[in-house]
C-alpha positions as CSV (number, residue, x, y, z in Angstrom):
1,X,12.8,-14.0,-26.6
2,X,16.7,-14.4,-26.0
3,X,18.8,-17.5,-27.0
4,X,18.8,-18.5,-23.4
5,X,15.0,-19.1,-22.9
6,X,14.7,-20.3,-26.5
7,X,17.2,-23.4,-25.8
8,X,15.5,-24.2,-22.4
9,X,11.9,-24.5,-24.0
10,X,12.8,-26.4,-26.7
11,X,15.6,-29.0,-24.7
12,X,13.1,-31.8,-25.9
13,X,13.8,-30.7,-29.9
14,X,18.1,-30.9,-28.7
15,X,17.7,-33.8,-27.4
16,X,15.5,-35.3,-30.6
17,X,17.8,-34.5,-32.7
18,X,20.7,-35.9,-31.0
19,X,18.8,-39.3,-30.4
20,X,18.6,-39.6,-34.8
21,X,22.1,-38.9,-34.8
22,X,22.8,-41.8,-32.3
23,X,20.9,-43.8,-34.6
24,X,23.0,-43.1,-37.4
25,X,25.4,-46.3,-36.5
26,X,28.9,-44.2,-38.0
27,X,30.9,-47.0,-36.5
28,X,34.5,-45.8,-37.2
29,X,36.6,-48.5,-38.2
30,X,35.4,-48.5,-40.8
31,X,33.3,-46.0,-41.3
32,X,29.2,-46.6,-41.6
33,X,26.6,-44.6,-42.9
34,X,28.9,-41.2,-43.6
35,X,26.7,-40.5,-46.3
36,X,23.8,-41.2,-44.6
37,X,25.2,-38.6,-41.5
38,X,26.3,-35.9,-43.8
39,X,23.7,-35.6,-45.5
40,X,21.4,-34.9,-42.5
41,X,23.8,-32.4,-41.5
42,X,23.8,-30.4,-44.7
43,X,20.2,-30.2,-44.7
44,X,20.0,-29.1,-41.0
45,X,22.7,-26.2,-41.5
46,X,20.5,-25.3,-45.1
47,X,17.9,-25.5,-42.7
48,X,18.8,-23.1,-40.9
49,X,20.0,-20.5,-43.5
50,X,23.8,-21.4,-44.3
51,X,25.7,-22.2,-47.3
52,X,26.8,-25.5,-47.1
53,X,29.4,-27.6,-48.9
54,X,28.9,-31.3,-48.5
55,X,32.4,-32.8,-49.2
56,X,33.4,-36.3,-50.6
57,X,37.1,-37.5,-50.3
58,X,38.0,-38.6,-54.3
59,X,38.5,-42.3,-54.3
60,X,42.0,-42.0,-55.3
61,X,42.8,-39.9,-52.4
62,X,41.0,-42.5,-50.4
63,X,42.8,-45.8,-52.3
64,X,46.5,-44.0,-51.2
65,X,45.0,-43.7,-47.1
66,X,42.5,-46.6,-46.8
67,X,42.7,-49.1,-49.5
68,X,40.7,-51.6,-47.5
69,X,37.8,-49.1,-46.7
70,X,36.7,-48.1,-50.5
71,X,33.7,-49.3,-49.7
72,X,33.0,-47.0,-47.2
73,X,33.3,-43.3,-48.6
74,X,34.5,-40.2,-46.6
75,X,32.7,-37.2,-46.9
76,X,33.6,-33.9,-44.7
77,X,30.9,-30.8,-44.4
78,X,31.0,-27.4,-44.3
79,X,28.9,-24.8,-43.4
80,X,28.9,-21.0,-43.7
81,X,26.6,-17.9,-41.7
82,X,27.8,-14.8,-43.8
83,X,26.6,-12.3,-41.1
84,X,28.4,-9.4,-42.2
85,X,31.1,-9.2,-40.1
86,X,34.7,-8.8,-40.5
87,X,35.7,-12.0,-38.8
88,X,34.7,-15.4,-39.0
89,X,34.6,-17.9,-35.9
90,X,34.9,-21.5,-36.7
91,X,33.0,-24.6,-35.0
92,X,34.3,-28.2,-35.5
93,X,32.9,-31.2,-34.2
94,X,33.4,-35.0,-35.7
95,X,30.3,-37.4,-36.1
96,X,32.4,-40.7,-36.1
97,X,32.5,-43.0,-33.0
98,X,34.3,-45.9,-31.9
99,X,33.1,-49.5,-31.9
100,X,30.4,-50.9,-29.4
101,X,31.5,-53.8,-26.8
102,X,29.8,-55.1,-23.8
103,X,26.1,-54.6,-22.3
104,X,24.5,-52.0,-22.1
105,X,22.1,-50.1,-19.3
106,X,19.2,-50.0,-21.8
107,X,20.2,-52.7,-24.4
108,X,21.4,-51.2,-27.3
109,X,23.8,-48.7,-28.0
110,X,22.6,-47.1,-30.9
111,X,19.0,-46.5,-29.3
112,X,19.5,-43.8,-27.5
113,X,17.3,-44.1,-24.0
114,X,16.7,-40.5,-21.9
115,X,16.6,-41.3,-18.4
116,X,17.0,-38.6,-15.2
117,X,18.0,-36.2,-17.4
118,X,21.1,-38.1,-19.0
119,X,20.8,-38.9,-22.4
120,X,22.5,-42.6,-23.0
121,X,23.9,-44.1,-26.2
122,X,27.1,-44.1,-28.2
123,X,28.6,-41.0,-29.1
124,X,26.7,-38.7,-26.9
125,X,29.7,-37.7,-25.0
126,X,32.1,-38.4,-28.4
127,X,30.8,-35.9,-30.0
128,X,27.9,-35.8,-31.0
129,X,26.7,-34.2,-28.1
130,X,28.5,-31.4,-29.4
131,X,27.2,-31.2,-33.1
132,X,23.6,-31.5,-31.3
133,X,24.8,-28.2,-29.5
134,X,26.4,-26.1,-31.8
135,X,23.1,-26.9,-34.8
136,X,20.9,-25.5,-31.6
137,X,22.9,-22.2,-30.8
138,X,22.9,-21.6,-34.1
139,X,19.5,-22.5,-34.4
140,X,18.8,-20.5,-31.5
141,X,20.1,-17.0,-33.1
142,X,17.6,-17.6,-35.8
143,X,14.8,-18.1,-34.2
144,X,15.4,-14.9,-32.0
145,X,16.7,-12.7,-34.5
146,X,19.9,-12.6,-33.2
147,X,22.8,-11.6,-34.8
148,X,26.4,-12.9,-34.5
149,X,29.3,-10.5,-34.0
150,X,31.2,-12.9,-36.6
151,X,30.4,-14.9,-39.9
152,X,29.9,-18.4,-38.4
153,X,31.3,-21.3,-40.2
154,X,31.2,-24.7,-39.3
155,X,32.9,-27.8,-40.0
156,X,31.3,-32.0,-39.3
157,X,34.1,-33.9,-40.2
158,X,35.1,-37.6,-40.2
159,X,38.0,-40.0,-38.9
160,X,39.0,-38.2,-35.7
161,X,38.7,-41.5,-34.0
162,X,41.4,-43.0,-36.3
163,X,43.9,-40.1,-37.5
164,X,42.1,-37.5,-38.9
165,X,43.4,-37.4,-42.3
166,X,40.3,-37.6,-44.4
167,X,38.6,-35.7,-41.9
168,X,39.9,-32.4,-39.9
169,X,43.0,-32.7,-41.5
170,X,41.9,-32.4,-44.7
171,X,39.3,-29.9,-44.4
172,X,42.0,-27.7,-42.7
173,X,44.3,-28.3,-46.0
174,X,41.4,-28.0,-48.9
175,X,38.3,-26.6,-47.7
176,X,38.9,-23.0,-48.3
177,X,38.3,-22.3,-44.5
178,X,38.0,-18.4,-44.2
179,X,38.3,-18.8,-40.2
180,X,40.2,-16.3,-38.2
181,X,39.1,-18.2,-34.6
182,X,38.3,-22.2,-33.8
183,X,36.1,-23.6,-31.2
184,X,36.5,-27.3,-31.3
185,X,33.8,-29.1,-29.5
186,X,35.5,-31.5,-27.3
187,X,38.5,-31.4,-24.9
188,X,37.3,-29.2,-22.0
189,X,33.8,-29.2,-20.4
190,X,31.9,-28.3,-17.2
191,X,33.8,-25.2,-15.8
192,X,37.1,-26.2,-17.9
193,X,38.3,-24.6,-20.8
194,X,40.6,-26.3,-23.2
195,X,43.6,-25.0,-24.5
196,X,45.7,-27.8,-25.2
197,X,46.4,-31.3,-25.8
198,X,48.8,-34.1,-25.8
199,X,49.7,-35.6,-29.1
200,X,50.6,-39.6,-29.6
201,X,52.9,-42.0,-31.0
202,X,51.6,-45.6,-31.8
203,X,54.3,-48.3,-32.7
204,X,54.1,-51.9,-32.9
205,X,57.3,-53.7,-31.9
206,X,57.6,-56.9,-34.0
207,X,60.0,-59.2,-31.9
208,X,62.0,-61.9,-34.2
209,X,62.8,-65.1,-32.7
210,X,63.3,-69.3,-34.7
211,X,61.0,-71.9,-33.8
212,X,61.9,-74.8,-32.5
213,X,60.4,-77.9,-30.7
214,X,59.4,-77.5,-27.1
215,X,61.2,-80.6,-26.3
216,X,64.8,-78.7,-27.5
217,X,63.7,-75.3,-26.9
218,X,68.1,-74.8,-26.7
219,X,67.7,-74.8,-30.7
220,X,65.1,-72.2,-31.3
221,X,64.9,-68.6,-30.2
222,X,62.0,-67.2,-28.0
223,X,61.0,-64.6,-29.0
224,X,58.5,-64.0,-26.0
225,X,61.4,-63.8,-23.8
226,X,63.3,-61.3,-25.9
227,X,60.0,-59.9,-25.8
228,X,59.8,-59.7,-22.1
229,X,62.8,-58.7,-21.7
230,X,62.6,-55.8,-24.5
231,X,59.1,-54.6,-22.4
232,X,61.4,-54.7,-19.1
233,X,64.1,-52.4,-20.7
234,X,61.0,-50.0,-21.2
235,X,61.0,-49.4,-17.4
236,X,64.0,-47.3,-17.8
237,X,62.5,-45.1,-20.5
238,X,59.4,-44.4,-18.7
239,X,61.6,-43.1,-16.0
240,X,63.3,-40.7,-18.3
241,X,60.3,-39.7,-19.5
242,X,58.8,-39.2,-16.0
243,X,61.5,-36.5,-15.5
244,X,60.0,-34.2,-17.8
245,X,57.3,-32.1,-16.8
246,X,54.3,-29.5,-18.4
247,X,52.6,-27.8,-15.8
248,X,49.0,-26.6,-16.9
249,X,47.3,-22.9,-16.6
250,X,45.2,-24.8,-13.4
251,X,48.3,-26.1,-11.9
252,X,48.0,-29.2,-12.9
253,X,51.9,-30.8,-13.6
254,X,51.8,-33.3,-17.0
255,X,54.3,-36.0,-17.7
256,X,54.3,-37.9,-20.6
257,X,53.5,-41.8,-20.9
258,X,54.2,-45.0,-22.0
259,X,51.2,-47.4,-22.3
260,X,52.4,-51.2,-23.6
261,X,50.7,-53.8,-25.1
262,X,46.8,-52.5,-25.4
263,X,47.2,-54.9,-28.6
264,X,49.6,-57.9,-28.2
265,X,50.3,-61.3,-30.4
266,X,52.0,-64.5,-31.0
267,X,52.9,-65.1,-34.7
268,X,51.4,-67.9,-36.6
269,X,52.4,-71.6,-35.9
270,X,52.1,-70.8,-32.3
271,X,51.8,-74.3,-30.3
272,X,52.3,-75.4,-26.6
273,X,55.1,-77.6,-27.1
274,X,56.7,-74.8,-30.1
275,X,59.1,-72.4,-29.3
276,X,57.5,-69.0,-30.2
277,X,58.9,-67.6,-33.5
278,X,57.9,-64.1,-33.2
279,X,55.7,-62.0,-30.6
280,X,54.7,-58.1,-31.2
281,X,53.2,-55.6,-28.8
282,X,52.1,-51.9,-29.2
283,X,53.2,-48.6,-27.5
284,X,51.2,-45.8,-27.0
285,X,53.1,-42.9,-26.0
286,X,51.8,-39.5,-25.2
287,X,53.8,-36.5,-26.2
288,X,53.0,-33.5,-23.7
289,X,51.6,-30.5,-25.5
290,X,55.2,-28.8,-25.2
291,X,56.8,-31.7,-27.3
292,X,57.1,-32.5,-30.8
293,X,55.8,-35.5,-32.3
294,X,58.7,-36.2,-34.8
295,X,61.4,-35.9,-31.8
296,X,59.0,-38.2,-29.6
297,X,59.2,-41.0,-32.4
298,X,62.3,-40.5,-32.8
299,X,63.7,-41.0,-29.2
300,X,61.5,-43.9,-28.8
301,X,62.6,-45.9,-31.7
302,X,66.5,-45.0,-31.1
303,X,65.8,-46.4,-27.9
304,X,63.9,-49.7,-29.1
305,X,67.1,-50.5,-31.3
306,X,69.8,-49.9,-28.6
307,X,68.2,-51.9,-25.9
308,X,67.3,-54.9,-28.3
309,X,70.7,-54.8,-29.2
310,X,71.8,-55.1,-25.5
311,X,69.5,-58.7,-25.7
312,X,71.3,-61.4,-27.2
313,X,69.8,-62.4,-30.2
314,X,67.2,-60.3,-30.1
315,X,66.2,-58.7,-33.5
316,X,63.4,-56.6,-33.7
317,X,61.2,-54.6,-36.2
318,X,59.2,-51.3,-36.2
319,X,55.8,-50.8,-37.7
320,X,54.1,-47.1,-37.3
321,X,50.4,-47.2,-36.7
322,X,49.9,-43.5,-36.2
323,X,50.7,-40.2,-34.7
324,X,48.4,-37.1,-33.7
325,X,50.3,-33.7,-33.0
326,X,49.9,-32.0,-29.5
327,X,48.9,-28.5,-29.5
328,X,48.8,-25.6,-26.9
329,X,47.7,-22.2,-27.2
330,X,48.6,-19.8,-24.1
331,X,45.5,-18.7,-22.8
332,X,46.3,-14.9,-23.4
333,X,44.3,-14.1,-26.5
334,X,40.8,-12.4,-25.7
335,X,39.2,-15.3,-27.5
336,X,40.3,-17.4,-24.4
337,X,39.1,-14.6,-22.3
338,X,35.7,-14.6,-23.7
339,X,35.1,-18.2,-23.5
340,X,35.8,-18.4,-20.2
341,X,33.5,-15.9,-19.4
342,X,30.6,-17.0,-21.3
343,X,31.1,-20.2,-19.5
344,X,31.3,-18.6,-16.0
345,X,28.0,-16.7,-17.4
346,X,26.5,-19.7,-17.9
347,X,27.0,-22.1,-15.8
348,X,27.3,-19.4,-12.8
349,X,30.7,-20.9,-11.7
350,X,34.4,-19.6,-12.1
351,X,35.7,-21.1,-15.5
352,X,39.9,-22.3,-15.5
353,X,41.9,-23.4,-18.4
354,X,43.2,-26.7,-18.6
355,X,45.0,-28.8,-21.2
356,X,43.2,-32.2,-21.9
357,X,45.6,-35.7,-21.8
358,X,43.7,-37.1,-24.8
359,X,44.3,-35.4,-28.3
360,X,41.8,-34.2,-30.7
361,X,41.8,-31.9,-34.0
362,X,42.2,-28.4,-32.3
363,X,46.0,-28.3,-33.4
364,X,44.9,-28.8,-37.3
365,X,43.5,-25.5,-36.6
366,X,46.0,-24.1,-33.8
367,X,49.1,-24.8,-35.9
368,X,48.4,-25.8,-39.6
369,X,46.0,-23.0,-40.1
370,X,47.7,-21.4,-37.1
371,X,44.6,-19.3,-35.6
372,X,44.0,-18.9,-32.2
373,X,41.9,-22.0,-31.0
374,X,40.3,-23.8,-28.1
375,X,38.3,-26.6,-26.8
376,X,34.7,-26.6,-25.1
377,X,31.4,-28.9,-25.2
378,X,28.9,-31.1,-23.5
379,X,31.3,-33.5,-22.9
380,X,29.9,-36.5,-20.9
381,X,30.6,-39.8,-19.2
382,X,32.0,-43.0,-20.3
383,X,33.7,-41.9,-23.1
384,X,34.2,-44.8,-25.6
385,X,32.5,-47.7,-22.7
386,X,29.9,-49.2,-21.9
387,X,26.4,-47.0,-21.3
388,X,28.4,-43.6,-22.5
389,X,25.9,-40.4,-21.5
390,X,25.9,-37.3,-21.8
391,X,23.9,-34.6,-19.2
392,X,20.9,-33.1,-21.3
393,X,21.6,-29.7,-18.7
394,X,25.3,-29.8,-20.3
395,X,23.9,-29.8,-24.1
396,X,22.2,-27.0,-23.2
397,X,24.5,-25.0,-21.6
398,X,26.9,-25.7,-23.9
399,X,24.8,-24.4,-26.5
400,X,24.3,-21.3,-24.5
401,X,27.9,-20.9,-24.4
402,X,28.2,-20.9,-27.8
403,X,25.4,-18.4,-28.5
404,X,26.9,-16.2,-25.7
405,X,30.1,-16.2,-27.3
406,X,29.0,-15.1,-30.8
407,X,27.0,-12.3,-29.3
408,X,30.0,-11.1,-26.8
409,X,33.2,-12.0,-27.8
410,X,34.4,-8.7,-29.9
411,X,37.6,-10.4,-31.4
């Protein structure tokens, strides 16, 4: 029996398993039932014949990173196929997701409902679609007899849907990866292979004003009016930014963005007849895979400062949430060339690269551990909303594509 015909008779077992990893409610902040997740995972990958390295993050560590989430530990693992090869090819996927909001299709979120051949519930499309996937064309090889052309190792980490840290990050830095390839199971999809992505800067602007009484609002300084007119001077930095340009291997032409306010406040002591003593906002910029993070945040705060100082009496402050690098690999190694034929194979359609607008950990392996790398898996709809599905066909093609490219890719 090939890979191929094992993964379509037993799509039902894919799917089961995918459905009690949905279940496993790894809400991320702040980070449920990790244990609970990893632990499943190392026994699957034992399961099916690897060595496997189930890894906590130390408290301290954790105390330095998240002091307000001890109670919820981080643990990161690793598994290893020692095939006798000479090369070793890589598979990451996260098992965090985001939080739930609003109704849902079939009620909850975290009971995953199969219904015309989509499979509904959080994190099927983000990603654990894709850790359903990669266990079944590993699976798959087994059962068959099947040998890889490479050692397969594989990495289930934590955090990607914060920064990463305690997750990718930190496997790439201290879990003795012996990886000379990456497949990173998000980012492209369908008949797109990934081989890039934007990175992200996320500020909150603190805007400084003095209260006063509505009544003599002459005294006091608003600082929702500096604010608005701080968010106007933006305008002028989006346009500088819309002059800058990435075109993608499909064609596709990439600025870089400016998204305000997805989170903004009034300070305390707010009151209809107060004048507002301080307002913040955030900024969510996107750094196109051809910039650096470090000169992003750099411009962007330099330009924060000089246009609050062309607002009278307007005094401002800077907090950094976060940053995620970009990454983008040209598509000329053979890797990328093999991956885009196992999906053409496949899915009997011409594959294309692309670069994905989002980020995601491909550049911990792409340029800390500096190995070729790409992005490809199930993918789905409604990432991070309301009814999020994935396509049960996709989980299982994608699982063929991973099969088919142990098995053909030469390195």
């Amino acid at each position: 029996m090939s890979p191929d015909l094992y993964l379509d008779r037993h799509q039902a077992d894919l799917t089961g398993f995918l459905q009690k990893l949905i279940r496993l409610r790894t809400v991320n902040p702040p980070g449920e039932n990790y244990g609970e997740i990893t632990m499943l995972l190392a026994k699957t990958l034992r399961g099916l014949g690897l060595k496997v390295r189930r890894l906590p993050i130390s408290r301290s560590l954790q105390a330095k990173t998240q002091p307000d989430l001890l109670d919820f530990p981080r643990y990161n693992v690793i598994g290893f196929w020692d095939a006798g090869a000479k090369k070793t090819l890589h598979f990451n996927a996260h098992y965090d997701v985001v939080p739930v909001s609003g109704r849902w299709r079939h009620g909850e979120a975290f009971n995953p409902v199969v219904e015309k051949g989509w499979i509904y519930g959080r994190g099927t499309a983000d990603m654990k679609g894709a850790i359903a996937s990669i266990v079944f064309a590993l699976k798959a090889l087994r059962e068959t007899g099947v040998r890889p052309n490479f050692n397969v190792e594989v990495s289930f980490t934590a955090d990607e849907e914060t920064d990463s840290a305690l997750g990718t990050g930190w496997v790439a830095d201290h879990g003795r990866l012996r990886a000379d390839y990456a497949v990173v199971g998000e980012g492209g999809e369908g008949d797109a292979v990934c081989c890039g992505h934007n990175g992200v800067v996320w500020l909150n602007v603190h805007v400084h004003g003095r209260a006063a009484h509505g009544s003599m609002p002459e005294k006091g300084v608003n600082a929702l009016e500096k604010m608005s007119a701080l968010v106007l001077a933006l305008d002028d930095y989006k346009r500088q930014l819309a002059r800058r340009t990435f075109r993608t291997p499909d064609g596709r032409l990439m600025r870089p963005t400016l998204n305000l306010g997805g989170v903004f406040a009034a300070g305390e002591g707010g009151k209809v007849n107060t004048v507002p003593a301080h307002a913040s906002f955030t900024i969510d910029r996107r750094v196109l895979p051809i910039e650096d993070v470090r000169t992003a945040e750099r411009e962007l705060t330099a330009f924060l400062r000089a246009a609050a100082k062309k607002i009278p009496e307007c005094r401002i402050t800077l907090d950094k949430i976060s940053d995620n690098h970009s990454c983008y690999n040209a598509p000329a190694h053979p890797l990328f060339g093999a991956m885009r034929q196992s999906v053409a194979r496949v899915r009997r359609k011409k594959a294309k690269f692309m670069v994905s607008t989002g980020f995601n950990d491909m550049h911990f392996f792409a340029q800390v551990l500096k190995i070729p790398t790409l992005g490809y898996g199930p993918g789905g709809i409604d990432y991070h909303a309301v009814d999020e599905r994935a396509r049960i066909k996709d989980l299982v093609d994608s699982a063929k594509i991973y099969a088919d490219l142990l098995t053909t890719f030469a390195g």
